[in-house]
BAMAR-291946 format. One record per residue: x, y, z of N, C-alpha, C in turn; residue number from 1. Coordinates in nm, 3 decimals, decimal comma. Layout:
REM residues N
neast nnorth nup caeast canorth caup ceast cnorth cup num
X Y Z X Y Z X Y Z NUM
...
END
This chain:
REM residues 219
neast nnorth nup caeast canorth caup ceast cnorth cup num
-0,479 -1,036 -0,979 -0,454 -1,044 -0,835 -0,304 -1,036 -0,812 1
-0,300 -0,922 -0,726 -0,114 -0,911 -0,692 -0,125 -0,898 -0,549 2
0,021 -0,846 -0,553 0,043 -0,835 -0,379 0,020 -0,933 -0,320 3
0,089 -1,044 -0,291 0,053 -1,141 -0,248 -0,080 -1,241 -0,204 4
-0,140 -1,230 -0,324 -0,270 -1,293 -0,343 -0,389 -1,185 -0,299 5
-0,372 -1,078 -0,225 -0,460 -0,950 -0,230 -0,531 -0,927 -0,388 6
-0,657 -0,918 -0,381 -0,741 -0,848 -0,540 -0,700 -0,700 -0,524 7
-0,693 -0,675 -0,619 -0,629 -0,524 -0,684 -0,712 -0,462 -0,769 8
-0,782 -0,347 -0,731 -0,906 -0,303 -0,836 -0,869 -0,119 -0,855 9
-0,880 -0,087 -0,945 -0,894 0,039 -0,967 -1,049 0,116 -0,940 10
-1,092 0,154 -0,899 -1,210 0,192 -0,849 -1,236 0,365 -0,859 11
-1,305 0,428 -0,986 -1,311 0,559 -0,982 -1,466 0,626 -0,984 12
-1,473 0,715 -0,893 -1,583 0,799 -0,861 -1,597 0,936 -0,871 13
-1,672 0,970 -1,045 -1,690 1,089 -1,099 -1,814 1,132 -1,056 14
-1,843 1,229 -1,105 -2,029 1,293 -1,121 -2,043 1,444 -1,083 15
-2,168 1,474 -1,108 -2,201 1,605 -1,089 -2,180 1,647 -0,898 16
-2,172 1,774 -0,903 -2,106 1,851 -0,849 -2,263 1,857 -0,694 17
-2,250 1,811 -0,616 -2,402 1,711 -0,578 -2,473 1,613 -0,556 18
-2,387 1,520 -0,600 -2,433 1,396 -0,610 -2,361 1,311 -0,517 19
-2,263 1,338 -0,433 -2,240 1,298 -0,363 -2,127 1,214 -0,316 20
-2,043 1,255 -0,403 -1,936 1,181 -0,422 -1,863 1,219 -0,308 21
-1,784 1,290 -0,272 -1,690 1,273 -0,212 -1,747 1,171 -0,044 22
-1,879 1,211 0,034 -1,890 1,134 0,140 -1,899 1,009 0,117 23
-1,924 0,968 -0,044 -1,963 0,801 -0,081 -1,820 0,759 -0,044 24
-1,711 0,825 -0,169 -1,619 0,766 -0,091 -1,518 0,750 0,059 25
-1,583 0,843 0,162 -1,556 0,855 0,267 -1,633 0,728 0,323 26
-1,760 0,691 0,307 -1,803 0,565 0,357 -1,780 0,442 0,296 27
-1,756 0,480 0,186 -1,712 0,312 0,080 -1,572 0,220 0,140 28
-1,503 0,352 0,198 -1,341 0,285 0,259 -1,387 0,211 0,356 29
-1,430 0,262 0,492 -1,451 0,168 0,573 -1,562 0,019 0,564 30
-1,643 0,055 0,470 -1,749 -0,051 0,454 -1,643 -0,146 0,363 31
-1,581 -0,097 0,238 -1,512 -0,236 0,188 -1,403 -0,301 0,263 32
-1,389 -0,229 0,365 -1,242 -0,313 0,465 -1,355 -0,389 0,577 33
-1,475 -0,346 0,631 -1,535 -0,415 0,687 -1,627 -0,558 0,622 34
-1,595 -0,563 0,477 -1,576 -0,677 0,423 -1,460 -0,767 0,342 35
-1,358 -0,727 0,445 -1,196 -0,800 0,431 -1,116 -0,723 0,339 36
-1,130 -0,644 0,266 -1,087 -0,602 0,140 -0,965 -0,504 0,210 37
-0,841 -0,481 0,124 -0,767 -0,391 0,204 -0,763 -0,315 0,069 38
-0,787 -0,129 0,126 -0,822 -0,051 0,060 -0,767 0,055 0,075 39
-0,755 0,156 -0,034 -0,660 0,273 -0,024 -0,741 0,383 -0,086 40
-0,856 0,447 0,011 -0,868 0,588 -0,127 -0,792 0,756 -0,121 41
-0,803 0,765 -0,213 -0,725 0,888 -0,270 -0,833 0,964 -0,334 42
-0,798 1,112 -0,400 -0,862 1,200 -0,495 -0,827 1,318 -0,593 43
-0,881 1,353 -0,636 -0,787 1,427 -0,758 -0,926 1,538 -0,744 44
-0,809 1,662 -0,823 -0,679 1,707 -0,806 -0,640 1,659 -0,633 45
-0,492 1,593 -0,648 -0,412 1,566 -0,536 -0,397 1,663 -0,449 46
-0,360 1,662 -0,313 -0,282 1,736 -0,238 -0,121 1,811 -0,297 47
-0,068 1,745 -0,396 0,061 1,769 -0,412 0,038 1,889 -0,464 48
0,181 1,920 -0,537 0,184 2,074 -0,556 0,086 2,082 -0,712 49
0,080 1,965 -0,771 0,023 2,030 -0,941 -0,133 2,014 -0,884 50
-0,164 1,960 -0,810 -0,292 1,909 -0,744 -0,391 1,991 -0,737 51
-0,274 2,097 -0,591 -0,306 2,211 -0,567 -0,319 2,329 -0,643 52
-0,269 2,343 -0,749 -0,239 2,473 -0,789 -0,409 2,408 -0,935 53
-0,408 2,323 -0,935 -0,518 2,301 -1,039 -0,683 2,302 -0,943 54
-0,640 2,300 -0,861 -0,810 2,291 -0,710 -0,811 2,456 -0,723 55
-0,738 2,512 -0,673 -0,715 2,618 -0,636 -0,688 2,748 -0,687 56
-0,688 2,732 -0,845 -0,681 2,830 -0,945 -0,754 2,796 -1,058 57
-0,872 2,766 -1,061 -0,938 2,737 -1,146 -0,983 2,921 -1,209 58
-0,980 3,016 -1,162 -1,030 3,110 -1,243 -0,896 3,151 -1,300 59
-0,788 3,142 -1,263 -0,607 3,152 -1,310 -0,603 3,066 -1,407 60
-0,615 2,963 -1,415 -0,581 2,875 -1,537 -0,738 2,800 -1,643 61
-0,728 2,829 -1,722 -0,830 2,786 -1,764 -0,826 2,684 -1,912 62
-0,913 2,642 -1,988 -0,914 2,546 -2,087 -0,805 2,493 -2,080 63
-0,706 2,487 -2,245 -0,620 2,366 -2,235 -0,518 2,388 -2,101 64
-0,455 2,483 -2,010 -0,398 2,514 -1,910 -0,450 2,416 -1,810 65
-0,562 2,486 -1,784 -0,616 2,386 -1,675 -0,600 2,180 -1,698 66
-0,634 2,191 -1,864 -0,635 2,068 -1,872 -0,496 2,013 -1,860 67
-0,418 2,050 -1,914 -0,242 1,984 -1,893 -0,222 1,994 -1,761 68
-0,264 2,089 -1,670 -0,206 2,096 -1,495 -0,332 1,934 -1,457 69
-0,439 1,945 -1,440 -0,494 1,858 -1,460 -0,491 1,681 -1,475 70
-0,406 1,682 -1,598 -0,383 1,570 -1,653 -0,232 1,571 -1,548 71
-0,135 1,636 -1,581 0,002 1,639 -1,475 -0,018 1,564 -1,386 72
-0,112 1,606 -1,313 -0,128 1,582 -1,163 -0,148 1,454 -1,161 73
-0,265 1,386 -1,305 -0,301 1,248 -1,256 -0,201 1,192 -1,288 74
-0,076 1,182 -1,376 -0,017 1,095 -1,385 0,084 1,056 -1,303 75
0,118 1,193 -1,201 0,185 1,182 -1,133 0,148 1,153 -0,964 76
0,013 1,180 -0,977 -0,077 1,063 -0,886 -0,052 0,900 -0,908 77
-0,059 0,890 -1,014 -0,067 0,715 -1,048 0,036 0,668 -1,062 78
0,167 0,753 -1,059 0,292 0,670 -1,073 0,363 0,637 -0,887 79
0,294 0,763 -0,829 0,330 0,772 -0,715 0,246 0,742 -0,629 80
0,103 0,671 -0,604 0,002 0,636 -0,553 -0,054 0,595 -0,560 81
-0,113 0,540 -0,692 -0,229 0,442 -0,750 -0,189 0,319 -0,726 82
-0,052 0,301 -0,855 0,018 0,188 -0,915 0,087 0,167 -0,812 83
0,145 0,208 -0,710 0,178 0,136 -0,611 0,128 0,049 -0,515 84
-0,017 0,120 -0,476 -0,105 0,088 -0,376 -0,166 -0,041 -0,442 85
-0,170 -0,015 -0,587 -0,225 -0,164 -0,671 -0,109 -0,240 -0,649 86
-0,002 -0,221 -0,682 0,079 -0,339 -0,637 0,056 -0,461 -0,515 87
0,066 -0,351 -0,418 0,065 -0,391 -0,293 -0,081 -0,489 -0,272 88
-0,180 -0,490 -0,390 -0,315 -0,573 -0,378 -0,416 -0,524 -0,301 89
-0,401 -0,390 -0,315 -0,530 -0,281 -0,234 -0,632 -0,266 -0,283 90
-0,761 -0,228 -0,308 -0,810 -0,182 -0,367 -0,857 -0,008 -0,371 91
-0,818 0,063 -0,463 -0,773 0,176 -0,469 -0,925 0,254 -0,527 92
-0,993 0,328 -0,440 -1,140 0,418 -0,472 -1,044 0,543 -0,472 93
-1,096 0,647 -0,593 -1,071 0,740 -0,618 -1,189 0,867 -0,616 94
-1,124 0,977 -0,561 -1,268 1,046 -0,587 -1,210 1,148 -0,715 95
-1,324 1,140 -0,793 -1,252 1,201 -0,924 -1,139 1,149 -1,003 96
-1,193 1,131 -1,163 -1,064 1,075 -1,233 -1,081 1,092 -1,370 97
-1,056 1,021 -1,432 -1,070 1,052 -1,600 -1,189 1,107 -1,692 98
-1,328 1,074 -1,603 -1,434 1,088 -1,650 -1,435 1,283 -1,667 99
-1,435 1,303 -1,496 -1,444 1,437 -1,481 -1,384 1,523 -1,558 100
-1,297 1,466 -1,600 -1,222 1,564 -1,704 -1,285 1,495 -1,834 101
-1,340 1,481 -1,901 -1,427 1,465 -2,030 -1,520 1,607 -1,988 102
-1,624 1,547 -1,869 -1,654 1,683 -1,850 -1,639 1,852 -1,843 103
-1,594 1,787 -1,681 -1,544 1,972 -1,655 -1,415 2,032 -1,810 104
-1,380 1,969 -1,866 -1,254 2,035 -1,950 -1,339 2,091 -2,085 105
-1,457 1,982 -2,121 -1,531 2,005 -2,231 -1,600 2,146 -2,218 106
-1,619 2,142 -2,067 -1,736 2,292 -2,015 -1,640 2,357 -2,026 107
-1,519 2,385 -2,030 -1,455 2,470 -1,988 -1,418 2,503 -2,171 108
-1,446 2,455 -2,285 -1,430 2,470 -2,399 -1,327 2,371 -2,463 109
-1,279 2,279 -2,400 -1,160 2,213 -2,438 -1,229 2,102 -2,552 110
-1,198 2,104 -2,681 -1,201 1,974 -2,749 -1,229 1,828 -2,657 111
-1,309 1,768 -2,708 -1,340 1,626 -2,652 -1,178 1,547 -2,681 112
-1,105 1,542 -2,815 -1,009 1,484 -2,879 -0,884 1,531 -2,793 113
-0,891 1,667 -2,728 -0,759 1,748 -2,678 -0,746 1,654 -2,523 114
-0,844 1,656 -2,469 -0,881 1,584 -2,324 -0,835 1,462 -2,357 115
-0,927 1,342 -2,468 -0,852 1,188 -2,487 -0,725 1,200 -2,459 116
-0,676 1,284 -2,586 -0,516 1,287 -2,636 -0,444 1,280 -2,517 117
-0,476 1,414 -2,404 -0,383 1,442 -2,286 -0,426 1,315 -2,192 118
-0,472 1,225 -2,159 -0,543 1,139 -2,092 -0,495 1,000 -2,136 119
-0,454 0,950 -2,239 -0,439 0,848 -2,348 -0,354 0,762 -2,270 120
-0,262 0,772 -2,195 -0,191 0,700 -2,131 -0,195 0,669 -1,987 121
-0,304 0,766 -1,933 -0,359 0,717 -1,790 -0,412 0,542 -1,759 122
-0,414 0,495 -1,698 -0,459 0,378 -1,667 -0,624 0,404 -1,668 123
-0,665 0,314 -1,697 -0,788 0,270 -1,720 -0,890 0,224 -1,615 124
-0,997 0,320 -1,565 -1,019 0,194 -1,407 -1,094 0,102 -1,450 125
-1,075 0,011 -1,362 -1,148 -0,134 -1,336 -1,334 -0,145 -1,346 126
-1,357 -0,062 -1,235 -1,459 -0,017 -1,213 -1,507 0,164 -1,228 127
-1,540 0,195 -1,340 -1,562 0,361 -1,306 -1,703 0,379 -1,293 128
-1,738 0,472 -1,191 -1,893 0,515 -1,123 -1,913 0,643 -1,133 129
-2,018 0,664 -1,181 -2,054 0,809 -1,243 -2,181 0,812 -1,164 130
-2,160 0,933 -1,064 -2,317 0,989 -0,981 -2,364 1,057 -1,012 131
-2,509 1,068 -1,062 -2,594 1,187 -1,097 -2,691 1,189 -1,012 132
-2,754 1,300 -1,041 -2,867 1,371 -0,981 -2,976 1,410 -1,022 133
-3,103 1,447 -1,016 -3,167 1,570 -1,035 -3,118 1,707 -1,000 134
-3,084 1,781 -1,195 -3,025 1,905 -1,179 -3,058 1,997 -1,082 135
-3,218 2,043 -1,007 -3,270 2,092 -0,945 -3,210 2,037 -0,831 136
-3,209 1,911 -0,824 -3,166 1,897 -0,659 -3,009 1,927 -0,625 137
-2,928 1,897 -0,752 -2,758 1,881 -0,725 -2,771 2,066 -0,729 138
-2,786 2,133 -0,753 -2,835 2,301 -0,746 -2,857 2,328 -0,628 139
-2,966 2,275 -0,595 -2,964 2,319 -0,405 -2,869 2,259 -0,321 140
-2,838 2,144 -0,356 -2,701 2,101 -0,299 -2,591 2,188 -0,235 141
-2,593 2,229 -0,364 -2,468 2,279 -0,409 -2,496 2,422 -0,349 142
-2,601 2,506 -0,379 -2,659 2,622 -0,304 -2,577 2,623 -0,149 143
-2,656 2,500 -0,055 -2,629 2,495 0,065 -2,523 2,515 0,120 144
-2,427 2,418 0,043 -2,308 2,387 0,105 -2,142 2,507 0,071 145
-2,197 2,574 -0,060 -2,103 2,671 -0,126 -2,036 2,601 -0,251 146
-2,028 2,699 -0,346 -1,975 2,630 -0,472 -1,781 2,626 -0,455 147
-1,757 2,512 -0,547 -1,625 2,540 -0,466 -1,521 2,555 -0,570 148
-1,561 2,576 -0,723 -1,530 2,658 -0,826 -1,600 2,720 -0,919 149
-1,549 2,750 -1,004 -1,636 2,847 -1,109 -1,714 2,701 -1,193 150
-1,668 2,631 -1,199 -1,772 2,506 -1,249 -1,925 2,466 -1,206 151
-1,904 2,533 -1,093 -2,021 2,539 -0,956 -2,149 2,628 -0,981 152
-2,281 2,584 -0,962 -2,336 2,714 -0,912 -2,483 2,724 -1,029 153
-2,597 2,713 -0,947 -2,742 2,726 -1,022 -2,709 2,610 -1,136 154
-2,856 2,580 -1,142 -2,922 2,515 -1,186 -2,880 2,468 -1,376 155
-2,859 2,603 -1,438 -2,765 2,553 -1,567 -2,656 2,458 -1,570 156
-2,584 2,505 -1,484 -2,473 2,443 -1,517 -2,477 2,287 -1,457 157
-2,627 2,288 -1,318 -2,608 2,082 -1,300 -2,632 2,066 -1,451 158
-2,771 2,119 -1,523 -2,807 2,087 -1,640 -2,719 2,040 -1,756 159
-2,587 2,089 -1,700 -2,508 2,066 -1,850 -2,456 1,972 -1,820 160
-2,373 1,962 -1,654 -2,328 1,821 -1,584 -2,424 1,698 -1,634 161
-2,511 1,731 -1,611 -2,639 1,620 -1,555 -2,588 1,544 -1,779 162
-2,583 1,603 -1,853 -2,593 1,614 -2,012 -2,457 1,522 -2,020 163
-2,370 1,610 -1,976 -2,254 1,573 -2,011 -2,173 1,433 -1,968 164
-2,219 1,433 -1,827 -2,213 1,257 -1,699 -2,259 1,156 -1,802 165
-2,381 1,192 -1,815 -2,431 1,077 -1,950 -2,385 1,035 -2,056 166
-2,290 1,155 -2,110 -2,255 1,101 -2,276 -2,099 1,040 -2,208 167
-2,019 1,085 -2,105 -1,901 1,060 -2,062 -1,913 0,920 -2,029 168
-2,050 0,859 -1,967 -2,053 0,724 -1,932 -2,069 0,650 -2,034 169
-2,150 0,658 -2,159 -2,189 0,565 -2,319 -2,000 0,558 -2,343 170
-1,917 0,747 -2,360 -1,774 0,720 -2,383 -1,731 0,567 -2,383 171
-1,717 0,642 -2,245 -1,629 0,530 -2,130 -1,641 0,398 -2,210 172
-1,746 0,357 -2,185 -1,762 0,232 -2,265 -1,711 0,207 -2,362 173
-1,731 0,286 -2,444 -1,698 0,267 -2,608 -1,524 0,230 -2,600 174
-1,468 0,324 -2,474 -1,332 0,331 -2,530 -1,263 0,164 -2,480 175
-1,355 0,120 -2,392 -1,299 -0,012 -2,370 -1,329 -0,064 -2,197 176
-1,381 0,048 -2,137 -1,355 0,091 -1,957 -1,412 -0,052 -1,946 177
-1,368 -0,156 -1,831 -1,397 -0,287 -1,854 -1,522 -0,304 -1,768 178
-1,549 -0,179 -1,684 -1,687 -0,170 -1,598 -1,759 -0,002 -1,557 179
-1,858 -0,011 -1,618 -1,948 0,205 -1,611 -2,017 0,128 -1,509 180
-2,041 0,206 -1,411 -2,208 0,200 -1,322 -2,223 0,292 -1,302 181
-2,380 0,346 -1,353 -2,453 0,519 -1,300 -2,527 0,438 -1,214 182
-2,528 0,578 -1,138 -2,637 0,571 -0,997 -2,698 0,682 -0,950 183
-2,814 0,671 -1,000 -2,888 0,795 -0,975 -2,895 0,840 -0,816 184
-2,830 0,941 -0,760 -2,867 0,926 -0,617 -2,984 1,037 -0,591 185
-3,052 1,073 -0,687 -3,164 1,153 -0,611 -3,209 1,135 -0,539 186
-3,294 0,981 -0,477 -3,389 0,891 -0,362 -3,352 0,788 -0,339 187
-3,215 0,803 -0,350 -3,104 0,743 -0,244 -3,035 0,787 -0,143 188
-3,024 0,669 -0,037 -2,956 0,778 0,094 -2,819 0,699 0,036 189
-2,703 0,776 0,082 -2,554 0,739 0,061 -2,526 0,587 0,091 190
-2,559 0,561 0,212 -2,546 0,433 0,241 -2,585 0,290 0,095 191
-2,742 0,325 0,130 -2,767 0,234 -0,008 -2,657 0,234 -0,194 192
-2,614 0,390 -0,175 -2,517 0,363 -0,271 -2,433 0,305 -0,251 193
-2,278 0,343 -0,163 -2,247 0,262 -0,112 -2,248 0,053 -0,107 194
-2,348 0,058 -0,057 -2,393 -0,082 -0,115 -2,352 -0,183 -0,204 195
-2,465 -0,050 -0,311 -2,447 -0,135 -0,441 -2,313 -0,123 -0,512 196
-2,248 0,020 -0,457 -2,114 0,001 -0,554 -2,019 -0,128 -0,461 197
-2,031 -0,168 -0,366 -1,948 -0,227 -0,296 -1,981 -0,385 -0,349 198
-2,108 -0,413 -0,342 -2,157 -0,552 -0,396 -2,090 -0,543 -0,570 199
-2,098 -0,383 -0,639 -2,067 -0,455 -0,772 -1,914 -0,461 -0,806 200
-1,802 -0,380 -0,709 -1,695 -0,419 -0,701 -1,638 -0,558 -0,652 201
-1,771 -0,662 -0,573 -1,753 -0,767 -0,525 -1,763 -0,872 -0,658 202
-1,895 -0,821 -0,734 -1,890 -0,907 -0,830 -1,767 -0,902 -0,940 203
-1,712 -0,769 -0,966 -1,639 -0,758 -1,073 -1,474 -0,811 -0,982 204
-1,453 -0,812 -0,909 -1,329 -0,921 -0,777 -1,382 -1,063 -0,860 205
-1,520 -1,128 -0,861 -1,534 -1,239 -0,939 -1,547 -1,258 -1,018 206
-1,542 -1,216 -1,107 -1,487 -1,219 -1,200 -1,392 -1,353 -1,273 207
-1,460 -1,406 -1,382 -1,293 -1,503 -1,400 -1,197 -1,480 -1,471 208
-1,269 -1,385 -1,567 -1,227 -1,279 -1,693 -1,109 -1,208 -1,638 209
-1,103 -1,196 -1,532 -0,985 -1,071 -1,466 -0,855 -1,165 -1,429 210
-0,878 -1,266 -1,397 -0,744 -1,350 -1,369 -0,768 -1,496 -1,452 211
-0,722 -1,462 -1,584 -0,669 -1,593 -1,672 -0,586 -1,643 -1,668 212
-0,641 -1,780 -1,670 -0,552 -1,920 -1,603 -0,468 -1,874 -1,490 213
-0,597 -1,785 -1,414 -0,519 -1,796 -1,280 -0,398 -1,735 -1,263 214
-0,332 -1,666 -1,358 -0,201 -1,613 -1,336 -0,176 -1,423 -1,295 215
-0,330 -1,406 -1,236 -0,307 -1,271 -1,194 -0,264 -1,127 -1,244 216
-0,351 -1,134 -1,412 -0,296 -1,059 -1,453 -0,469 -0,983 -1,477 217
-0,415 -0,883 -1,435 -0,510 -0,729 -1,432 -0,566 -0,710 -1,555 218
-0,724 -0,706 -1,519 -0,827 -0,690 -1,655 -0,779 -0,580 -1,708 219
END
């Protein structure tokens, strides 16, 4: 707990391309401030310039390229936006973060070890949330609305998401992540997700494990 007695959580939201991430975290902001919490979300690739040029040239840059613009961006997200906003005792939801890149970098042919390596010094979230789907359904999703890179598009490739979300979440764990939650949102409406990620960011705030002897130091 920093920022003047404010809880400070890292909060990241990966998953297949469908599942719903980005409106979760469009509703998660206002629902966790409408339970006192003061909150900051952000998303990756950033607006800034490495942000952009990694959203926006995905058929221009590809494997380890993509992955170093990629990785760039987050660190220079988190030196200039994360870690600040944690200072200040916010709690910081991200859409997209370390996970996605296990993924999308692996699809894209990149070594599992090349991704750690470039990644190794990112901060760690608090809470990371991985959304899946039914491949069939994140497919029509995705159909509807337009694919919005070459990562995008029919039913194979949720299939490989849907493969890959799974082994990225067992990862996660292994490497130490101090909290995974999957959430299947197939026959879920957003809201109910929402919810539960908000109740389990409440529980992991109580945590006693996160502030020993009380002296506010970050799980």
């Amino acid at each position: 707990m920093i920022g003047g007695g404010h809880p400070s959580l890292l909060v990241t939201l990966d998953g297949m391309a469908g599942a719903g991430k980005t409106t979760t975290v469009r509703l998660l902001g206002p629902h966790l401030r409408n339970m006192g919490y003061r909150v900051h979300t952000t998303a990756e690739p950033t607006s800034d310039m490495l942000g952009e040029l990694a959203r926006h040239n995905t058929d221009l840059y590809r494997a380890e390229s993509l992955a170093c613009l990629v990785a760039a961006d987050r660190y220079h997200h988190l030196e200039t936006e994360i870690e600040p906003h944690l200072q200040e005792g916010e709690i910081v939801v991200c859409d997209r973060y370390i996970a996605s890149s296990y993924v999308l970098q692996q699809l894209d042919g990149v070594p599992l070890a090349f991704v750690d390596a470039l990644n190794s010094r990112a901060r760690r979230p608090d809470l990371a949330v991985l959304l899946v789907t039914d491949p069939a359904v994140a497919a029509s999703r995705v159909a509807v609305r337009g694919a919005h890179d070459r990562f995008q598009g029919g039913i194979s490739a949720s299939k490989a998401e849907a493969g890959m979300y799974s082994a990225a979440a067992s990862y996660l764990s292994r490497l130490g992540t101090p909290a995974v939650l999957v959430i299947d949102t197939t026959n879920q409406e957003l809201r109910q997700v929402v919810e539960t990620i908000a109740q389990r960011i409440a529980d992991r705030l109580a945590e006693p494990s996160r502030y020993p002897n009380d002296q506010g130091a970050n799980a």
